[in-house]
Jmol script that loads the backbone (N, CA, C; Angstrom):
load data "model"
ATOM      1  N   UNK A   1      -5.081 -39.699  39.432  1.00  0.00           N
ATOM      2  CA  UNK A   1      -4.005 -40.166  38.588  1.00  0.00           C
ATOM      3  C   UNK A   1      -4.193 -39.670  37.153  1.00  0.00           C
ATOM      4  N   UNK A   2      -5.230 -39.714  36.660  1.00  0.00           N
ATOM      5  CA  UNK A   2      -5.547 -39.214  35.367  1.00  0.00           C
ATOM      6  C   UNK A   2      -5.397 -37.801  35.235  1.00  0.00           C
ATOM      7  N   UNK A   3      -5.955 -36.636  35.982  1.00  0.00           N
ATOM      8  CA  UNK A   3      -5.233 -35.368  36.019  1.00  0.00           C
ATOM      9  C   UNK A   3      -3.828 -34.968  36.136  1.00  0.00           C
ATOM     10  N   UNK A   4      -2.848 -36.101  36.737  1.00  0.00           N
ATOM     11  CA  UNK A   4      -2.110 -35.768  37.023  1.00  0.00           C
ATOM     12  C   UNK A   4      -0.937 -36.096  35.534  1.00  0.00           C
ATOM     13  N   UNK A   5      -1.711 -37.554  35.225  1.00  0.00           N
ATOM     14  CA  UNK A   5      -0.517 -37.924  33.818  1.00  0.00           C
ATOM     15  C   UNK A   5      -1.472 -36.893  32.406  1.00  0.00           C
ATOM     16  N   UNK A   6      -2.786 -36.161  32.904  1.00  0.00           N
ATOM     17  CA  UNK A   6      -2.717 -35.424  31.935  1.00  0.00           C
ATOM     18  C   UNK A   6      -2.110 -33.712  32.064  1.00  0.00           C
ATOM     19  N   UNK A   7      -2.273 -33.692  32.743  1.00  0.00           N
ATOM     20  CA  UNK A   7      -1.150 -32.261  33.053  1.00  0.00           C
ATOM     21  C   UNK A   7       0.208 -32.452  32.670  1.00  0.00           C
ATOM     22  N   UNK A   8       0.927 -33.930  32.999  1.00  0.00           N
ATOM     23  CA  UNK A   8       2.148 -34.170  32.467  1.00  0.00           C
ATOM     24  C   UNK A   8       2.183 -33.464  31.222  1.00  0.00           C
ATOM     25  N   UNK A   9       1.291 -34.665  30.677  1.00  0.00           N
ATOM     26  CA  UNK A   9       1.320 -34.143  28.829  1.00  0.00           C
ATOM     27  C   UNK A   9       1.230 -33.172  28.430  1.00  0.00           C
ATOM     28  N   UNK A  10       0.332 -32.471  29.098  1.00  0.00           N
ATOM     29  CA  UNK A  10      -0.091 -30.918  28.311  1.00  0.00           C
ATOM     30  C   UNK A  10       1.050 -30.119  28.579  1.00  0.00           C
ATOM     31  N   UNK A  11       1.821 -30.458  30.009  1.00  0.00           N
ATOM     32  CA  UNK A  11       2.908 -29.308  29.812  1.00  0.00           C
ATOM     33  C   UNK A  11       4.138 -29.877  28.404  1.00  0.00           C
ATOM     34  N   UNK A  12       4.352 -31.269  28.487  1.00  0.00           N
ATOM     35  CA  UNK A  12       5.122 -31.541  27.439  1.00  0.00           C
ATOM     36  C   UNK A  12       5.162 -31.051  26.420  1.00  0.00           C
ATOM     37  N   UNK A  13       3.798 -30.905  25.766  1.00  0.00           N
ATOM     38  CA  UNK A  13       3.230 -31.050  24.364  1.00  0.00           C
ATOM     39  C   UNK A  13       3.410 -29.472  24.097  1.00  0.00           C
ATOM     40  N   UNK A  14       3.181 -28.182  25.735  1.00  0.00           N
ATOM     41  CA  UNK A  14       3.477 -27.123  25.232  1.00  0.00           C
ATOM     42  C   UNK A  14       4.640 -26.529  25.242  1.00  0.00           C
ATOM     43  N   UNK A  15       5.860 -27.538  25.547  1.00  0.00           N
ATOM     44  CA  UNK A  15       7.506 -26.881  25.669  1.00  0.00           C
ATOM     45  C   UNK A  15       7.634 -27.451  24.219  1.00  0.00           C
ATOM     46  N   UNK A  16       7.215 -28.109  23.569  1.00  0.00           N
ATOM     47  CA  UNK A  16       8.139 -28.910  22.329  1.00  0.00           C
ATOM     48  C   UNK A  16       8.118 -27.497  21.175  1.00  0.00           C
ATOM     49  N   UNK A  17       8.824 -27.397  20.650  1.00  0.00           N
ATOM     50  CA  UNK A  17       8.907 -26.377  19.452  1.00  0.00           C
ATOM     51  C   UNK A  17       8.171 -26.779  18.678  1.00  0.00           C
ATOM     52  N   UNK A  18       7.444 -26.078  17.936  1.00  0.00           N
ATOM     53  CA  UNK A  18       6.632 -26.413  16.654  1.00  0.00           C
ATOM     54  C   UNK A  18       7.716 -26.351  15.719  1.00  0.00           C
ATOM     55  N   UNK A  19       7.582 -26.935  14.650  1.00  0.00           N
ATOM     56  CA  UNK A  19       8.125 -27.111  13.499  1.00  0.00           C
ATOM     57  C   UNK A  19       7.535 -27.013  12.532  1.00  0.00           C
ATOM     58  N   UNK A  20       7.744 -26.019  11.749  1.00  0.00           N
ATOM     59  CA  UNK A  20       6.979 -25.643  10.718  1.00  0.00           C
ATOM     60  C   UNK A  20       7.658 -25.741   8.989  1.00  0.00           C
ATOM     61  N   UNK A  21       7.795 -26.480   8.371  1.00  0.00           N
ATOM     62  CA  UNK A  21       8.650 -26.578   7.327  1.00  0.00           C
ATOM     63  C   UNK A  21       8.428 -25.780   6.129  1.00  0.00           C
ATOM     64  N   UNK A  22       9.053 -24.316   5.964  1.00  0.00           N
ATOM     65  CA  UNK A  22       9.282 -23.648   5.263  1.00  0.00           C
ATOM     66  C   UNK A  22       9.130 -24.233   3.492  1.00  0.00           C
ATOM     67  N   UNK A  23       8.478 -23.571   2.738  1.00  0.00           N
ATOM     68  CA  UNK A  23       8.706 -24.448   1.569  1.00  0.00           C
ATOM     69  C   UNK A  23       9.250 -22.961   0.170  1.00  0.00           C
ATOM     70  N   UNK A  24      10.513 -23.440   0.220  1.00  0.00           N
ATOM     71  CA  UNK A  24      10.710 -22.820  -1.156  1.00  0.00           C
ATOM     72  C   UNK A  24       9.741 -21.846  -2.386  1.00  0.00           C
ATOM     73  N   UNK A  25       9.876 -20.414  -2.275  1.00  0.00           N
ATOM     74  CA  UNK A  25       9.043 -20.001  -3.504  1.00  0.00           C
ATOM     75  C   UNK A  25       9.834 -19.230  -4.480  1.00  0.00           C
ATOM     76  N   UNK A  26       9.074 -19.045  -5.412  1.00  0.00           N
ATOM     77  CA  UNK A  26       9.514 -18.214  -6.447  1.00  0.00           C
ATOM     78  C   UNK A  26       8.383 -17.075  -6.582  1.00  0.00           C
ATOM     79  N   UNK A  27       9.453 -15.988  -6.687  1.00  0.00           N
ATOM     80  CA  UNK A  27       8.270 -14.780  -6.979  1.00  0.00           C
ATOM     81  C   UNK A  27       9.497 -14.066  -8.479  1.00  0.00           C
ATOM     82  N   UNK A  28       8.265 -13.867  -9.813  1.00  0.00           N
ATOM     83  CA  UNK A  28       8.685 -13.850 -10.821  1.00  0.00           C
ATOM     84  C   UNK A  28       8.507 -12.261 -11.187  1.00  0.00           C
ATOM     85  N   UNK A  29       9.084 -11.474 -11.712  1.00  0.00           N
ATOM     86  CA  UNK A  29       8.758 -10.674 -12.470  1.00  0.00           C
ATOM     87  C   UNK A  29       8.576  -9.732 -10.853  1.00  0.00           C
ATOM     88  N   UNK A  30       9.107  -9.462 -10.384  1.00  0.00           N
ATOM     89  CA  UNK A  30       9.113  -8.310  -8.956  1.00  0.00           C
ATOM     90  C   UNK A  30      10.141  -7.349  -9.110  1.00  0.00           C
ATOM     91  N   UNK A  31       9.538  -6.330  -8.447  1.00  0.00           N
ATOM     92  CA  UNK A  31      10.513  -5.210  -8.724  1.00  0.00           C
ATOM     93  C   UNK A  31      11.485  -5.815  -6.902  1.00  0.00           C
ATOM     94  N   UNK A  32      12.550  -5.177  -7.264  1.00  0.00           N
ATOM     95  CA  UNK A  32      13.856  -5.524  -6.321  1.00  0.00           C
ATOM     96  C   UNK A  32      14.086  -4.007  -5.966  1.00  0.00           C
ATOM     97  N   UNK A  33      14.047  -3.666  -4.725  1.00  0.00           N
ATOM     98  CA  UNK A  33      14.656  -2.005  -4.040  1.00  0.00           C
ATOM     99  C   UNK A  33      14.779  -2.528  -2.919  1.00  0.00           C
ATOM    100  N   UNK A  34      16.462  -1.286  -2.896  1.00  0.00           N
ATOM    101  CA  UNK A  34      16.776  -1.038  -1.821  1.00  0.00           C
ATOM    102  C   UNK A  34      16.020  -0.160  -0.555  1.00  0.00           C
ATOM    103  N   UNK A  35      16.091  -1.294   0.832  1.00  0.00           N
ATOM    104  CA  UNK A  35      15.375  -0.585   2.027  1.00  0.00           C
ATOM    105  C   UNK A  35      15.690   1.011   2.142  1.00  0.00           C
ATOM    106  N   UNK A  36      16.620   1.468   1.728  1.00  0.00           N
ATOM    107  CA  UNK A  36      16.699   2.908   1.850  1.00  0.00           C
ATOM    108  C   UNK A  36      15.643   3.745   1.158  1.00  0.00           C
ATOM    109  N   UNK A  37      15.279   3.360  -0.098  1.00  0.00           N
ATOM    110  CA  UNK A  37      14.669   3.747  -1.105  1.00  0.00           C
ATOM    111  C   UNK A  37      12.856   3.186  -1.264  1.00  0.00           C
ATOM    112  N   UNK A  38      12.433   2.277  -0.260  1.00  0.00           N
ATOM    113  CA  UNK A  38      11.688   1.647  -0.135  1.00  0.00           C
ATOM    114  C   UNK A  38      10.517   2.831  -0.444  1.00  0.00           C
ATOM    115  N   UNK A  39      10.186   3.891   0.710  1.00  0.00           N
ATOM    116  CA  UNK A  39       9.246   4.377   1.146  1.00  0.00           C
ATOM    117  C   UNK A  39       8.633   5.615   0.027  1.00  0.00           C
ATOM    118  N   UNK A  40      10.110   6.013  -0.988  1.00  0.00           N
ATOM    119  CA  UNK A  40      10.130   6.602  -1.756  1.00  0.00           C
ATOM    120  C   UNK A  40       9.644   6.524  -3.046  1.00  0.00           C
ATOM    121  N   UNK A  41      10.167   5.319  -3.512  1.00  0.00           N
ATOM    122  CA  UNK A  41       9.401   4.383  -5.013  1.00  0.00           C
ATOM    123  C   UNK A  41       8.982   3.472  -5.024  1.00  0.00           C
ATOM    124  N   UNK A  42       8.219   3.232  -3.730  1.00  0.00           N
ATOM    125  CA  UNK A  42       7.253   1.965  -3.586  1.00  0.00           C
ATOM    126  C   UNK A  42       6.080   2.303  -4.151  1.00  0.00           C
ATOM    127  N   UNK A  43       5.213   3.717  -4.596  1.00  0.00           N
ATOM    128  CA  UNK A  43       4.554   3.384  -5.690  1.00  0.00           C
ATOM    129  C   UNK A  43       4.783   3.273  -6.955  1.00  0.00           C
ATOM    130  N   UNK A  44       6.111   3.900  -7.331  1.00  0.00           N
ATOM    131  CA  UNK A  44       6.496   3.735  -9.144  1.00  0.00           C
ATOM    132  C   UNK A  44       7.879   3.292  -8.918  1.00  0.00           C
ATOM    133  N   UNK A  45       7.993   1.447  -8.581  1.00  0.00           N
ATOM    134  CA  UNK A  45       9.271   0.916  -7.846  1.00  0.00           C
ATOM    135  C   UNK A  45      10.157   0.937  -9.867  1.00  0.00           C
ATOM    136  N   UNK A  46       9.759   0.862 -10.925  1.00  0.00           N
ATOM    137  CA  UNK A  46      10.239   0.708 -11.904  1.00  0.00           C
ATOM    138  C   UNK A  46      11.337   2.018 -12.426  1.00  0.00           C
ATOM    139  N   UNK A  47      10.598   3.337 -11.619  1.00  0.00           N
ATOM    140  CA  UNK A  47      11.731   4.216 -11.925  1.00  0.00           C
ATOM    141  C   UNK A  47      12.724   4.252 -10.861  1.00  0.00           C
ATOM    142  N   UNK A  48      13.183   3.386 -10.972  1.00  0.00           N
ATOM    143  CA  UNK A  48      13.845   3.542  -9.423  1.00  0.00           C
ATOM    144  C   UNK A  48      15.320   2.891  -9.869  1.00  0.00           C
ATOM    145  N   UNK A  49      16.228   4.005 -10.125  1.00  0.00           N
ATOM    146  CA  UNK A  49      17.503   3.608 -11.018  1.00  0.00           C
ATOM    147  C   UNK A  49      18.690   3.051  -9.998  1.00  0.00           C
ATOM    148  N   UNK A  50      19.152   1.874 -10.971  1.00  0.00           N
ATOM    149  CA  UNK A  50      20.327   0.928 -10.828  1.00  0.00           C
ATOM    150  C   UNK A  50      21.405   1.628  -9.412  1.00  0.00           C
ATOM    151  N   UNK A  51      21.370   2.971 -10.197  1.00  0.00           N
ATOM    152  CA  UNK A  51      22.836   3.546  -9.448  1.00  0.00           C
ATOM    153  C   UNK A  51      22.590   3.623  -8.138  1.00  0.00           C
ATOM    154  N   UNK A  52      21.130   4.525  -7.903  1.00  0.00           N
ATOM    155  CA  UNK A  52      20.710   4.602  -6.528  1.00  0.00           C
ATOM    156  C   UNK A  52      21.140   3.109  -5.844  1.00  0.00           C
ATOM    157  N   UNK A  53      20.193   2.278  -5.940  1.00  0.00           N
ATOM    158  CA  UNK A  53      19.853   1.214  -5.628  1.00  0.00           C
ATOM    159  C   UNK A  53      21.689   0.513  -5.225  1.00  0.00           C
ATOM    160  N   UNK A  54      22.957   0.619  -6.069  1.00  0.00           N
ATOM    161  CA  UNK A  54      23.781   0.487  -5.676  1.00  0.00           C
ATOM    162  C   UNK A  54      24.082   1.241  -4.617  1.00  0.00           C
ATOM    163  N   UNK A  55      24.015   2.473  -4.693  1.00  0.00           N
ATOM    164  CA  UNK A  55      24.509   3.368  -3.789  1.00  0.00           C
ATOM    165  C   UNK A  55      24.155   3.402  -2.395  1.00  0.00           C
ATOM    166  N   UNK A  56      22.578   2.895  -2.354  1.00  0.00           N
ATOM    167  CA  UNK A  56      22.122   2.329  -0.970  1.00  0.00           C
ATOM    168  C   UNK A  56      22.068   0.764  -0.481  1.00  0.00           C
ATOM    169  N   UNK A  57      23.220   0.438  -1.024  1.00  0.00           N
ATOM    170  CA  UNK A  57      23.653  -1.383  -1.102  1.00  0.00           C
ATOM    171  C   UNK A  57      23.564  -1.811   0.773  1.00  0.00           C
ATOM    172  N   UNK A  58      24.428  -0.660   1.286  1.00  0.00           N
ATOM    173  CA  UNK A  58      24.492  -1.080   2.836  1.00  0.00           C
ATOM    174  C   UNK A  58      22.877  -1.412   3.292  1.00  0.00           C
ATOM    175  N   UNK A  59      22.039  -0.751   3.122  1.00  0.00           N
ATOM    176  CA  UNK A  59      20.307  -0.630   3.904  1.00  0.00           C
ATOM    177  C   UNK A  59      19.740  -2.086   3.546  1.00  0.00           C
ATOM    178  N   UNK A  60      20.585  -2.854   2.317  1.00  0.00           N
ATOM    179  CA  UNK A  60      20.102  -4.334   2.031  1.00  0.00           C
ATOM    180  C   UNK A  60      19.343  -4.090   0.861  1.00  0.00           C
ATOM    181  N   UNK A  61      18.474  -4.855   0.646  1.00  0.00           N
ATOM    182  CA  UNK A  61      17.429  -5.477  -0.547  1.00  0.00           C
ATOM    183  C   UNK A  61      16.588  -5.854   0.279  1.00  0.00           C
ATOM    184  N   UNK A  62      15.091  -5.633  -1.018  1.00  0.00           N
ATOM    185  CA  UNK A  62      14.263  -6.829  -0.680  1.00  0.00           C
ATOM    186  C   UNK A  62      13.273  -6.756  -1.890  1.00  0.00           C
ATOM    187  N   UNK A  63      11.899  -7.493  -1.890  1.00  0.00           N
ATOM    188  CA  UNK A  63      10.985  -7.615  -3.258  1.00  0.00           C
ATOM    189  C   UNK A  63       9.659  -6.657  -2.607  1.00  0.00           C
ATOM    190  N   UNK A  64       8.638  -6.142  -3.619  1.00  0.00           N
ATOM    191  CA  UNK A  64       7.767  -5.874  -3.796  1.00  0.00           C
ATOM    192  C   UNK A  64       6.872  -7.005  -3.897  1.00  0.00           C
ATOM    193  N   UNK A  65       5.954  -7.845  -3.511  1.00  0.00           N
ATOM    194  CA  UNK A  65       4.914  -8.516  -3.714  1.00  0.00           C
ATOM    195  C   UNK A  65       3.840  -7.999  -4.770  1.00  0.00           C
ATOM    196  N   UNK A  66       3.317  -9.153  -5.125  1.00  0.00           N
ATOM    197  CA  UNK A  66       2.362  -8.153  -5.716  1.00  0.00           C
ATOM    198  C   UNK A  66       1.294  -7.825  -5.176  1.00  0.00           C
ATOM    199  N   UNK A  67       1.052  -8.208  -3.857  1.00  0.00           N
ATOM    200  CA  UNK A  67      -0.106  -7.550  -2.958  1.00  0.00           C
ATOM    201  C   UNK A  67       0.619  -5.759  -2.285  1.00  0.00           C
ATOM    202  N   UNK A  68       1.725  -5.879  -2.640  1.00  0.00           N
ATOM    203  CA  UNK A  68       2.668  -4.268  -2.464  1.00  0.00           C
ATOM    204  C   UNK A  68       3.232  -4.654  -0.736  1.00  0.00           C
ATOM    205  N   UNK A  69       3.330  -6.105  -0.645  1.00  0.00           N
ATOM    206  CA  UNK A  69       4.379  -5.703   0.828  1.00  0.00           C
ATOM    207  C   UNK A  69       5.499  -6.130   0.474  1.00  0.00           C
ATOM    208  N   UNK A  70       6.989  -5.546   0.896  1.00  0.00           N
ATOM    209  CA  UNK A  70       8.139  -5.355   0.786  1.00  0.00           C
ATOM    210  C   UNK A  70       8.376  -6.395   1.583  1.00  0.00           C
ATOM    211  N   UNK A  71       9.147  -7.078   1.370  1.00  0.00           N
ATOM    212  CA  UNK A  71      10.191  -8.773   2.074  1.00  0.00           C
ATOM    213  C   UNK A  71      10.950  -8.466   2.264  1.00  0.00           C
ATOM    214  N   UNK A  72      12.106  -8.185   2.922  1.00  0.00           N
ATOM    215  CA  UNK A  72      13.495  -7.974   3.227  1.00  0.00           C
ATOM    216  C   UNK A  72      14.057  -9.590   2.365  1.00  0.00           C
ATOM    217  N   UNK A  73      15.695  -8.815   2.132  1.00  0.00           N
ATOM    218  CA  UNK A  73      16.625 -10.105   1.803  1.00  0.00           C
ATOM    219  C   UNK A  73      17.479 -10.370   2.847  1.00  0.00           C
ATOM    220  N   UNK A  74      17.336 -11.849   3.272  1.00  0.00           N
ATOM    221  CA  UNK A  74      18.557 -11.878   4.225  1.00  0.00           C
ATOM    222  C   UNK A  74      20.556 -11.639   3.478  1.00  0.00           C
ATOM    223  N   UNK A  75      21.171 -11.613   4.532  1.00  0.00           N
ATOM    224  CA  UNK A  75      22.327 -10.767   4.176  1.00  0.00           C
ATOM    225  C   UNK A  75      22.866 -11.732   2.695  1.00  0.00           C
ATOM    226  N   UNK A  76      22.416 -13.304   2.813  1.00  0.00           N
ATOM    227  CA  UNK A  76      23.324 -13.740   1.589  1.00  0.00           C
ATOM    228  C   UNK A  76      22.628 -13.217   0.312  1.00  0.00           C
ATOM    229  N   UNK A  77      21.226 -12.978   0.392  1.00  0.00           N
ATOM    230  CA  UNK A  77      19.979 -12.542  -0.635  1.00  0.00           C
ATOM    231  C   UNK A  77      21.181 -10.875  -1.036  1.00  0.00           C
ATOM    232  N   UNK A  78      21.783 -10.316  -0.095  1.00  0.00           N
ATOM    233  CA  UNK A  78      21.761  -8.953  -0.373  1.00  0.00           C
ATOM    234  C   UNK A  78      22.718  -8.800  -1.050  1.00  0.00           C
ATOM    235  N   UNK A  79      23.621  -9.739  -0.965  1.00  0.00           N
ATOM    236  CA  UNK A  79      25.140 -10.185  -1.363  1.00  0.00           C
ATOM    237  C   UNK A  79      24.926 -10.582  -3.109  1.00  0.00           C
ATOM    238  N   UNK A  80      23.835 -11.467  -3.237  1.00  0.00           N
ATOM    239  CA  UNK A  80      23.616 -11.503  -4.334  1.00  0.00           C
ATOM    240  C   UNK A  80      23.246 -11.303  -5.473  1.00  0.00           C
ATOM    241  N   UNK A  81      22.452 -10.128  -4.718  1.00  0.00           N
ATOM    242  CA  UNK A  81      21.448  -8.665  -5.518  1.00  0.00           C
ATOM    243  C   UNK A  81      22.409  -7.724  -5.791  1.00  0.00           C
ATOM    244  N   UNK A  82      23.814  -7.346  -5.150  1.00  0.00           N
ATOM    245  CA  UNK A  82      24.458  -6.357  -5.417  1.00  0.00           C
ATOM    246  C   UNK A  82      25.432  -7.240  -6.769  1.00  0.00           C
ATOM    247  N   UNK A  83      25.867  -8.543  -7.028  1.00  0.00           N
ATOM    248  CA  UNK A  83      26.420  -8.745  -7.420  1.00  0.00           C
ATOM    249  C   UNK A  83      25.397  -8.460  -9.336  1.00  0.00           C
ATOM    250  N   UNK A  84      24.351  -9.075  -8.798  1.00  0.00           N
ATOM    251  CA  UNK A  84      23.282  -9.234 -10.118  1.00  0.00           C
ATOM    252  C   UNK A  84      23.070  -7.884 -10.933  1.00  0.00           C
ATOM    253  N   UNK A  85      22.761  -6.590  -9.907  1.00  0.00           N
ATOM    254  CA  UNK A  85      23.129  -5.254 -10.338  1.00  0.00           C
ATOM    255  C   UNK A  85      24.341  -5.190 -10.794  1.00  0.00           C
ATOM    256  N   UNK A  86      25.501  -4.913  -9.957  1.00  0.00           N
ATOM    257  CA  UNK A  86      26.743  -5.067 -10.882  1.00  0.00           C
ATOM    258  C   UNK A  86      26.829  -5.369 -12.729  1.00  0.00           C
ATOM    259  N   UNK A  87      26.181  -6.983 -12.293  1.00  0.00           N
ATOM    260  CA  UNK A  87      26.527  -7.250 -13.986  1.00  0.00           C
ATOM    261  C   UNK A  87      25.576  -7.053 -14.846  1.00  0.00           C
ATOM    262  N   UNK A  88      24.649  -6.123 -14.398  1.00  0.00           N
ATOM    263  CA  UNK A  88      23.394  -5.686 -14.901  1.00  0.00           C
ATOM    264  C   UNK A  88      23.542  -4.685 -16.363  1.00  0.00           C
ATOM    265  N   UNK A  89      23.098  -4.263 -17.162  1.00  0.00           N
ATOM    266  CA  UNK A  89      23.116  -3.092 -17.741  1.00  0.00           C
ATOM    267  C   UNK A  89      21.902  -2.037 -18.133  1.00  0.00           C
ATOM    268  N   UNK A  90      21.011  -2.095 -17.102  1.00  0.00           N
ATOM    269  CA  UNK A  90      19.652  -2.112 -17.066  1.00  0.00           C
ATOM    270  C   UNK A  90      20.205  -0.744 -16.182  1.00  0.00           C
ATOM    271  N   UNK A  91      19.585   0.285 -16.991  1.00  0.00           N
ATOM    272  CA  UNK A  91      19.413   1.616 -15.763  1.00  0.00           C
ATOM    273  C   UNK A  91      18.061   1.678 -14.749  1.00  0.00           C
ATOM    274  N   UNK A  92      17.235   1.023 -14.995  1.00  0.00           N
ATOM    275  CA  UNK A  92      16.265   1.278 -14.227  1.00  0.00           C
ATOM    276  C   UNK A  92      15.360  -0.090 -14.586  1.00  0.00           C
ATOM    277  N   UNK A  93      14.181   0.228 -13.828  1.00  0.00           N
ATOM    278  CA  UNK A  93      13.064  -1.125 -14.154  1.00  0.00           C
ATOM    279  C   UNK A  93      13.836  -2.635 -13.962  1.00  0.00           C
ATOM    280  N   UNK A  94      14.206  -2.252 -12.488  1.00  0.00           N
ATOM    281  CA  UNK A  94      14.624  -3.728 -11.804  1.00  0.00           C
ATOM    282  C   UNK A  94      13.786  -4.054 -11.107  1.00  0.00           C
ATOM    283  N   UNK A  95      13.715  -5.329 -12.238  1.00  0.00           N
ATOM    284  CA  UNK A  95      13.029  -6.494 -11.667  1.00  0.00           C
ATOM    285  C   UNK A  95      13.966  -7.986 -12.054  1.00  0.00           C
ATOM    286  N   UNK A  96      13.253  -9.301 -11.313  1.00  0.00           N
ATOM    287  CA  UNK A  96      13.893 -10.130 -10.822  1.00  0.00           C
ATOM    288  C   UNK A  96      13.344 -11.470 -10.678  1.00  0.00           C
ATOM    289  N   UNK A  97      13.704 -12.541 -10.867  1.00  0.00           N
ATOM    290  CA  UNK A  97      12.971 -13.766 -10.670  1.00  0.00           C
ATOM    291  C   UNK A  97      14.184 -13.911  -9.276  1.00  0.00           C
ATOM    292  N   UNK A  98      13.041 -13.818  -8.338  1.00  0.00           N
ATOM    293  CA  UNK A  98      14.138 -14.536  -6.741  1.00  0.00           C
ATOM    294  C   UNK A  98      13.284 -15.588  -6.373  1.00  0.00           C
ATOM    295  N   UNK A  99      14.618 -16.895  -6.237  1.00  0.00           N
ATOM    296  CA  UNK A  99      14.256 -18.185  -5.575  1.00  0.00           C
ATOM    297  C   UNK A  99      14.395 -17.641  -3.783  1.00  0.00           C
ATOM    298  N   UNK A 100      13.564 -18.467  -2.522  1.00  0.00           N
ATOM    299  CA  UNK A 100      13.835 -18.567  -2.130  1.00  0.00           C
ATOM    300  C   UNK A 100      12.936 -18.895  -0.894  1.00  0.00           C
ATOM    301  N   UNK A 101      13.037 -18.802   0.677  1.00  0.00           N
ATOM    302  CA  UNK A 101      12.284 -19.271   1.443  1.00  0.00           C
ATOM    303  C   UNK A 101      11.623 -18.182   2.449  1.00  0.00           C
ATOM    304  N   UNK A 102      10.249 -18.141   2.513  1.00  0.00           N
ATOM    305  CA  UNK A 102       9.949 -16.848   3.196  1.00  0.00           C
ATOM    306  C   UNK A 102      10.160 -17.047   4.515  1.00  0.00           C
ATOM    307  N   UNK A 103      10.368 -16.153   5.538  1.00  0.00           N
ATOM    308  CA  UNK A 103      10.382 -16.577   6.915  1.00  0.00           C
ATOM    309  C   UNK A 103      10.216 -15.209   7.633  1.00  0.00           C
ATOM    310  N   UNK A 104       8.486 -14.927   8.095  1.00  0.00           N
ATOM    311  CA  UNK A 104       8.341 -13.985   8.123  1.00  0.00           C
ATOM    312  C   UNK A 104       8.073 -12.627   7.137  1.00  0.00           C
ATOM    313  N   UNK A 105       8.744 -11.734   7.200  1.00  0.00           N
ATOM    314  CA  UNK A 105       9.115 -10.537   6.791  1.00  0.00           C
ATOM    315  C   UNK A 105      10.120 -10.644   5.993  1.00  0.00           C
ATOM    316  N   UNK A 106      11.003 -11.751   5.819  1.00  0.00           N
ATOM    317  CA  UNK A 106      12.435 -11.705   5.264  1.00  0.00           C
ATOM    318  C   UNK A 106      12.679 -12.924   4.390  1.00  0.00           C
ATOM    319  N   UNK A 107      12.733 -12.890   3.307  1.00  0.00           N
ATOM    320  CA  UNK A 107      12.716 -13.761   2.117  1.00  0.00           C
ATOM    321  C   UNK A 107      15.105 -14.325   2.088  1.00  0.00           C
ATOM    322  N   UNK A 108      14.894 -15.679   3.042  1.00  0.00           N
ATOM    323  CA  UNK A 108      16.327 -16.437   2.727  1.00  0.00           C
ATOM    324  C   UNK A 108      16.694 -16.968   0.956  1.00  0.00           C
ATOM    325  N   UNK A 109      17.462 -15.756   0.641  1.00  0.00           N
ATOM    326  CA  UNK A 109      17.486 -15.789  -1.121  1.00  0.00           C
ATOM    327  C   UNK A 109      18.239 -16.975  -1.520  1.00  0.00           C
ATOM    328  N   UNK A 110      17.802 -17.942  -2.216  1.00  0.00           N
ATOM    329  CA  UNK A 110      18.811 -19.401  -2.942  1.00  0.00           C
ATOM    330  C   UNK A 110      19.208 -18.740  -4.204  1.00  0.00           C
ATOM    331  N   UNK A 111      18.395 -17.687  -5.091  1.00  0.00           N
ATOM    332  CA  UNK A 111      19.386 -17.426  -6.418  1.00  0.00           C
ATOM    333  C   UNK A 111      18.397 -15.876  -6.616  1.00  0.00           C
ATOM    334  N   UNK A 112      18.259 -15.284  -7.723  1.00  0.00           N
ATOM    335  CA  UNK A 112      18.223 -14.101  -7.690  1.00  0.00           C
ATOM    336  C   UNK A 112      19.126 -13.727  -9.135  1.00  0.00           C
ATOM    337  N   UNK A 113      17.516 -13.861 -10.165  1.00  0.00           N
ATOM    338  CA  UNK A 113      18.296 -13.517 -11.789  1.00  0.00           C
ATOM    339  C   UNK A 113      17.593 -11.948 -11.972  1.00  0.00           C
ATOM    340  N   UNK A 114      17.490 -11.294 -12.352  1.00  0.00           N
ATOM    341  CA  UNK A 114      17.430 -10.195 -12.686  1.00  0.00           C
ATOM    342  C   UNK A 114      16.850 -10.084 -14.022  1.00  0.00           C
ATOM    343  N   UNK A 115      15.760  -9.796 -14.584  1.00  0.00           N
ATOM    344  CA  UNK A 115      14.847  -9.572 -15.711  1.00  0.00           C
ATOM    345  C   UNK A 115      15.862  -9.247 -16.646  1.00  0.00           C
TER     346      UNK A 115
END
end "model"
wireframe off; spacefill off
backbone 0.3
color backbone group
């Protein structure tokens, strides 16, 4: 009986989803490039001008860490990076204070100010 109500459990305990509660960050002062442009000025991400960076708007956004790994933006993050460029007047040396939640590889953007 005891093997049997403990096998119950163990299978229970291994269908339940973990839940892991994401917690809000801020990463300050990061350079912001477009995935098109990633592989290109990911060592000198500061010369890496406005226009391009519009021009490869479709490939998305994402941040530089400062350990140098690239985060993707999810699509509302990307929506809001093109708008921030837009009202930008900064030709180059974009960088960015982005709020938001990591998940994985891909940073869910809440705001996104632009240095």
């Amino acid at each position: 009986m005891k093997q049997w109500t403990l096998a119950v459990l163990l299978a229970a305990s291994t269908s339940l989803p973990l839940a892991v509660a994401a917690e809000e960050t801020t990463w300050a002062n990061v350079p912001v490039v477009d995935t098109m442009c990633i592989g290109k000025v990911k060592a000198n991400p500061d010369a890496h001008k406005r226009s391009c960076a519009l021009q490869c708007a479709k490939s998305g956004y994402g941040l530089i860490t400062q350990d140098g790994t690239y985060l993707k933006f999810d699509e509302g993050g990307n929506e809001k990076t093109v708008a921030a460029l837009k009202a930008s007047k900064k030709e180059d040396h974009i960088r960015a204070t982005v709020k938001g939640t990591r998940e994985g590889e891909t940073v869910k953007v809440d705001s996104i100010t632009l240095e």
